[in-house]
C-alpha positions in Angstrom: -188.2 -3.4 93.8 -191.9 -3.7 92.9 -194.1 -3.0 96.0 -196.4 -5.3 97.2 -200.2 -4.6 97.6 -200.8 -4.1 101.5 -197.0 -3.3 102.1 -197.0 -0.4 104.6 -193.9 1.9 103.2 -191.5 3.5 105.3 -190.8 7.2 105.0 -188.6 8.6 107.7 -185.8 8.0 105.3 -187.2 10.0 102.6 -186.4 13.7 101.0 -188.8 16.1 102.7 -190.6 19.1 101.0 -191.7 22.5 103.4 -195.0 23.8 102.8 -195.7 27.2 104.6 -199.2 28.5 105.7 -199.8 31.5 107.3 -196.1 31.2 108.8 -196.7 27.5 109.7 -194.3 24.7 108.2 -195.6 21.4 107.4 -192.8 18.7 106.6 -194.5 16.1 103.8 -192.3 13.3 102.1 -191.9 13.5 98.5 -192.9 10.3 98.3 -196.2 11.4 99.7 -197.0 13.6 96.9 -196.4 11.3 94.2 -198.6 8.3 95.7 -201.2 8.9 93.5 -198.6 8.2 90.7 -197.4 4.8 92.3 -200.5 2.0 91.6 -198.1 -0.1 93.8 -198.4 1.7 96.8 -201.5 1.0 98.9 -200.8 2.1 102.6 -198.3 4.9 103.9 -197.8 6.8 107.7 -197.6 10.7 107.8 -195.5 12.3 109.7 -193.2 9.1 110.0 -191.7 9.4 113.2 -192.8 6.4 115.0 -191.1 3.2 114.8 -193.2 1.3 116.6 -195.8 2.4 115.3 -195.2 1.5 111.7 -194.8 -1.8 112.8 -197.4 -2.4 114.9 -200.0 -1.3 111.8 -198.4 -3.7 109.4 -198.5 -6.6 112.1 -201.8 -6.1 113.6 -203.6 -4.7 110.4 -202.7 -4.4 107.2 -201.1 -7.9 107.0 -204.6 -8.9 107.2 -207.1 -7.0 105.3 -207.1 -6.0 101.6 -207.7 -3.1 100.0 -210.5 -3.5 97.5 -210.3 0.4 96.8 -208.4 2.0 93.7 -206.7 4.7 95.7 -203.6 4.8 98.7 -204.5 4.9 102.1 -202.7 7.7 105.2 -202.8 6.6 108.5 -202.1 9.8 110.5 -200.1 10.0 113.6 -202.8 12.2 115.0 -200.7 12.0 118.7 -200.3 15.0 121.0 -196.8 14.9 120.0 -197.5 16.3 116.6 -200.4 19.0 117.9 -198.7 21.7 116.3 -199.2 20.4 113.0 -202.6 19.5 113.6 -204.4 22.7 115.1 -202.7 24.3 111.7 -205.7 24.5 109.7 -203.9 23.7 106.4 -202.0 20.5 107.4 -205.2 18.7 106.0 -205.1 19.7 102.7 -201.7 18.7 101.7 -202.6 15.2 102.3 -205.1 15.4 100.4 -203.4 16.5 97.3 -202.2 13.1 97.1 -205.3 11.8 96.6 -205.1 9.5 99.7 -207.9 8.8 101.8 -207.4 9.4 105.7 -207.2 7.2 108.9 -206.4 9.2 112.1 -204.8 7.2 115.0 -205.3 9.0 118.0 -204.4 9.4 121.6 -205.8 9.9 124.4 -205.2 14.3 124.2 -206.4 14.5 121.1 -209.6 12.1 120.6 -211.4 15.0 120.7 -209.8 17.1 118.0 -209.7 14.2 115.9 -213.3 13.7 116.5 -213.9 17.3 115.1 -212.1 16.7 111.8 -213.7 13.9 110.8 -216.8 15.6 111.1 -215.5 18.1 109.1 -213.6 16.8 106.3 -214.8 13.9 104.0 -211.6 12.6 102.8 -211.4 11.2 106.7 -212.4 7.3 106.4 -212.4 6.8 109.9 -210.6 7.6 113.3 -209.2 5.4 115.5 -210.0 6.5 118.8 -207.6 5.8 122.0 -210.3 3.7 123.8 -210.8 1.4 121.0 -210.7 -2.3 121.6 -208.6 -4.2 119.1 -211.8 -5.9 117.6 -213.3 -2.3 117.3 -210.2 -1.1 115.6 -210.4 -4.6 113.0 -213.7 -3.4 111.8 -213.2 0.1 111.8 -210.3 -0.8 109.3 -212.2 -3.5 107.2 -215.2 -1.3 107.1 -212.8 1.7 105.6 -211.2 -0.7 102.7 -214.0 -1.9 101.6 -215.9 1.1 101.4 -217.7 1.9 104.4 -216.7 5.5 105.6 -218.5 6.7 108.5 -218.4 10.0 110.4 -218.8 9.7 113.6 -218.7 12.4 116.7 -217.1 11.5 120.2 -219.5 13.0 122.9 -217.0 15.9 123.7 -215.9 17.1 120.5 -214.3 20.1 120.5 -216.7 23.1 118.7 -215.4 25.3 116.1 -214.5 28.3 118.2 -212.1 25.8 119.7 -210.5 24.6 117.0 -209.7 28.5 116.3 -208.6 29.2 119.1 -206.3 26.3 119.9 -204.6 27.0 116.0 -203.9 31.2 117.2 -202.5 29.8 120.9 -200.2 27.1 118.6 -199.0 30.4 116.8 -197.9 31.8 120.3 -201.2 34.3 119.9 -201.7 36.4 123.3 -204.8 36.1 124.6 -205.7 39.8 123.6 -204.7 39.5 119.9 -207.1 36.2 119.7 -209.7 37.7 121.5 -209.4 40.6 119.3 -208.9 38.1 116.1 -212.0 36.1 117.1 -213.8 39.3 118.5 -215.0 37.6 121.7 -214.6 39.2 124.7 -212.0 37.9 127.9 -214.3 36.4 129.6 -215.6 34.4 127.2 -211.8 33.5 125.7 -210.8 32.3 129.1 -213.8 30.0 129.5 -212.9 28.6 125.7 -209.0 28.2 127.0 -210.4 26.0 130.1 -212.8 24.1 127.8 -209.6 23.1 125.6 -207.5 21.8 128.5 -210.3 19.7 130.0 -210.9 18.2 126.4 -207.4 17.7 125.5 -206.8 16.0 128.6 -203.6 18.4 129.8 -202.6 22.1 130.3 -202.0 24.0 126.5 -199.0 25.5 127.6 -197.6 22.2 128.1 -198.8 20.8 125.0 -196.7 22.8 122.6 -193.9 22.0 124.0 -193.6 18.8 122.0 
């Protein structure tokens, strides 16, 4: 069946490939990898795990803009739910092997690790932030499939050093081995760990159990 232009495909029904990182394993549909091969297929959701959200983006979006780009569009699941895959390092780059650009949908735990990759990697159009009015979110989306990619920072970001550190406590790191990784001292480690749970809205512990 031909695909239509604007058509957000499902893939939670899909064969699954395992990449492995560092001993990391990030699930990514076949289909994914091959959308660069498929001129049909404009729009797509990794990982595909919510419903409701699949079919609240085709509703309340995609039914009503066009893409005027020549290449696919991911929107990313960037929920607290799926933290372990995103404080991985790698999980980025897969994505972009299929040549897709990037639209992180975030919640309210994770606004500010969002915030961070989009300052850091171009192939990220936008970010939908969880504060984001519906009109905000309509441009944000018109502005990406038409061209206009911004970059913007949230105040609050989290720095660098964070982003390290929150990937080596995903791993199940102690706190010596990551101070001793990062070569910081305790002290300074334990103000970073605080600084994570105030920005990600909830204890770290807690987070990873998802």
């Amino acid at each position: 069946m031909e695909m239509k232009q604007g058509l957000l495909i499902p893939m939670q029904n899909e064969q699954n490939k395992n990449f492995k990182d560092d001993g990391e394993v990030i699930t990514i549909s076949d289909q994914l990898l091959e959308m660069q091969n498929s001129p049909g297929i404009k729009y797509s959701i990794w990982p595909d795990r919510n419903y409701y959200l699949r079919v609240g983006i085709q509703a309340a979006l995609l039914d009503k803009q066009h893409n005027h780009l020549n290449f696919n569009f991911i929107f990313v699941d960037f929920s607290h739910y799926n933290i372990k895959l995103f404080s991985d390092p790698h999980w980025i780059s897969h994505l972009v092997k299929s040549g897709s650009g990037l639209i992180l949908l975030s919640d309210y735990r994770m606004d500010n690790l969002a915030s961070w990759w989009w300052k850091n990697n171009q192939r990220i159009a936008t970010v939908i932030y969880s504060s984001d009015c519906k009109q905000s979110i309509t441009k944000k989306i018109k502005d990406v499939l038409i061209g206009r990619w911004g970059n913007g920072v949230k105040p609050g970001s989290l720095t660098t050093l964070e982003v390290e550190v929150l990937n080596l406590l995903s791993r199940e790191y102690t706190l010596k081995d990551i101070a001793d990784s990062l070569g910081i001292d305790r002290k300074k480690l334990y103000n970073i760990r605080f600084s994570l749970q105030r920005k990600l809205n909830g204890e770290i512990n807690k987070l990873f159990l998802f």
